[in-house]
C-alpha positions, 0 to 999 in steps of 0.5 A: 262060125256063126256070122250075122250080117247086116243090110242097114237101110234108112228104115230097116234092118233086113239080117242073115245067118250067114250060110242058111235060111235064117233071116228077118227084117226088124224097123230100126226102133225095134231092134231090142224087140227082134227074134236075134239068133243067140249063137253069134260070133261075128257080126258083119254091117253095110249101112246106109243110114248114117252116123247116129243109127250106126251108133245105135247099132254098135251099142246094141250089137255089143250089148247084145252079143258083146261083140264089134261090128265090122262095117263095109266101106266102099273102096276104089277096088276090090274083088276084080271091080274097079270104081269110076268115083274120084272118091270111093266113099261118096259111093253108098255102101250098098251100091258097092256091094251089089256091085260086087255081088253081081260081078262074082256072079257074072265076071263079065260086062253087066248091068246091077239094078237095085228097085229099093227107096231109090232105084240105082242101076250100076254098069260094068265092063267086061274089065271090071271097071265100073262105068258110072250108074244113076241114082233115081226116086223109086217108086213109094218115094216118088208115090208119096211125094206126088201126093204129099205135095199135090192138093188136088191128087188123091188116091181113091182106089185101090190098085193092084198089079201092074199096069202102065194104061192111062188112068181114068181116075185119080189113083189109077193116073198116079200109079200107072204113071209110076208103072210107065215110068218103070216100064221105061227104065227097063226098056231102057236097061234092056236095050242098053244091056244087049244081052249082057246079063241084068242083075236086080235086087230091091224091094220092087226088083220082082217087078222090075225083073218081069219087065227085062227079058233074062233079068236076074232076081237077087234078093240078098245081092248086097248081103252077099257082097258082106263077105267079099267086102270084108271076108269070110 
């Protein structure tokens, strides 16, 4: 069977041909425009971008394939995990899935970390209980609100690769800034984790995993937590 999945964020929509090397990542006003596969029998969404996007995606799944998408929820417990929120639901679903992923993989005490618009980091014990995590800007957002709301800091160079040095001008104090920021948080994951296994996803997750000894890089983590959530 030919199943499509999903990771539906605030501003894209990054898909997979579940079992193969099948993928992409489509904005959500360009859905109609995507190389779609053609031969799809089930579709399978995690979604964070609420209600009118997951309506625009139904439409477009039905028109497109003529089928119902099935939606992930985030549950009180599920796959071995147990959830720490009172309230399952107020839970992003992506968090959940993450969740998910990692303790298939590790079936033992760890850590998820997930470096995307916000950057979440999730721990578990060795019981699957989920012990709590936090939720904190990631980098671009925290990048584009400093300069959107800052007259007096511009960024006049251009910076790459990662460095947590003070800056001697303007971008350089920004971006490093950012950098030392995330370096903290990984010194920080790294003690606290203790060799328990760290597992990261997320559009800066390569970062963050070269600066956590041992961390696991896993791009599709929430992708792979669509067939726990929701079966195979």
């Amino acid at each position: 069977m030919n199943i499509l999945d999903l990771d539906v964020g605030n501003t894209f929509v990054k898909w997979r041909l579940y079992g193969s090397a099948v993928r992409g990542r489509v904005a959500h006003q360009e859905l109609d425009s995507a190389a779609w596969p053609e031969a799809v029998e089930r579709v399978r969404i995690a979604s964070v971008a609420g209600d009118q996007i997951n309506r625009q995606l139904c439409d477009f799944v039905q028109q497109r394939w003529q089928l119902q998408p099935e939606f992930a929820e985030t549950q009180a417990v599920a796959c071995g995990v147990v959830n720490s929120y009172s309230d399952p639901l107020r839970m992003g679903v992506d968090r959940w899935l993450a969740i998910l992923s990692a303790w298939q993989q590790a079936d033992a005490a760890c850590w998820v970390v997930d470096c995307g618009s916000a950057i979440t980091v999730e721990q578990l014990d060795d019981n699957g209980h989920h012990l709590g995590g936090y939720i904190m800007p990631g980098l671009q957002l925290m990048g584009r609100n400093l300069l959107s709301n800052t007259a007096k800091v511009i960024v006049d160079h251009s910076i790459e690769g990662f460095c947590s040095a003070p800056g001697v001008n303007t971008s350089e104090a920004v971006q490093h800034g950012l950098h030392l920021l995330l370096q903290s948080l990984a010194e920080k994951v790294m003690r606290s984790a203790a060799g328990q296994p760290v597992f990261v996803t997320g559009g800066d997750g390569e970062l963050f995993c070269s600066l956590v000894d041992g961390a696991i890089w896993c791009p599709d983590l929430v992708l792979d937590g669509l067939s726990l959530a929701l079966g195979e």
